[in-house]
C-alpha positions as CSV (number, residue, x, y, z in Angstrom):
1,X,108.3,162.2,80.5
2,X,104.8,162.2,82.1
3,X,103.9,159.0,79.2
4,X,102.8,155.9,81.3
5,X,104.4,152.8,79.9
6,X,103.4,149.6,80.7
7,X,104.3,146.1,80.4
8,X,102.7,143.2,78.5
9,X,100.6,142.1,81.6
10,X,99.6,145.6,82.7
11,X,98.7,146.3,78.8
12,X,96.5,143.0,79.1
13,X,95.0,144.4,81.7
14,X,94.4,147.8,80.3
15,X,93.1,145.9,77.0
16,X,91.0,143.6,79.2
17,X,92.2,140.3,77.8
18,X,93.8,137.6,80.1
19,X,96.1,135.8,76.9
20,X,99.4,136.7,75.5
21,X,98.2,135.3,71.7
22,X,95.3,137.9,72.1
23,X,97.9,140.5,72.7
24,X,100.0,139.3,70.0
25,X,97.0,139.8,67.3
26,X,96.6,143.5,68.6
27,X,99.9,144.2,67.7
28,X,99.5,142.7,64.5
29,X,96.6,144.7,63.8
30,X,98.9,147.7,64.8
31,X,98.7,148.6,68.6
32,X,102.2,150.9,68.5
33,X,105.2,149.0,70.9
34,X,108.2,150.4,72.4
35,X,111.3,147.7,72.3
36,X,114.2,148.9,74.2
37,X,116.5,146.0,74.3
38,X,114.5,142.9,74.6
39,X,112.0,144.0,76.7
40,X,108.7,145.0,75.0
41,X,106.3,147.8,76.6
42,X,103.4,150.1,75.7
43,X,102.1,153.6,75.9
44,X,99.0,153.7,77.6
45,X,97.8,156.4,75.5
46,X,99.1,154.7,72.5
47,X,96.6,151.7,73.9
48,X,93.6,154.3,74.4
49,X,94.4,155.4,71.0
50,X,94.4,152.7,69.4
51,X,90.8,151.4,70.7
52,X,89.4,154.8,69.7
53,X,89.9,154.1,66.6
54,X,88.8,150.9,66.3
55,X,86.0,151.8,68.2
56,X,84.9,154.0,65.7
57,X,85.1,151.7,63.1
58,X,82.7,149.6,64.8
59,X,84.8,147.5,66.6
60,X,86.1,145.4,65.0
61,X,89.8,144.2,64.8
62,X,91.1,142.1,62.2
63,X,94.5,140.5,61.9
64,X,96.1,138.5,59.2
C-alpha cells in the first residue's frame, strides 16, 4: 500500500490548523477517517481531496 496515513496531529498539520475542535468540524463536514481499533487516522490523499472540493466551492466549510 503506497497510501500515506497519518495521524490526528500530522493531519492538523497537513490541514494547517493547530486545534483538535477544528479537526473535529472537518470531519463533520465529511473529511473521510480510517478507525482501526481506537486509533483514528487519515489518508492524505483523502485530505487533499477533500480541500479540492471544497476549494472549488469557494471555500467554504460548513458544519452543523
Amino acid at each position: 500500500m503506497d497510501q500515506e496515513i497519518l495521524t490526528r496531529k500530522q493531519a492538523m498539520s497537513a490541514l494547517n490548523i493547530k486545534d483538535y475542535r477544528a479537526l473535529n468540524k472537518l470531519i463533520k463536514a465529511g473529511l473521510p477517517v480510517i478507525h482501526a481499533g481506537s486509533y483514528v487516522r487519515f489518508s492524505k490523499s483523502d485530505i487533499s481531496e477533500f480541500l479540492e472540493k471544497h476549494k472549488e466551492r469557494g471555500g467554504e466549510v460548513t458544519c452543523k
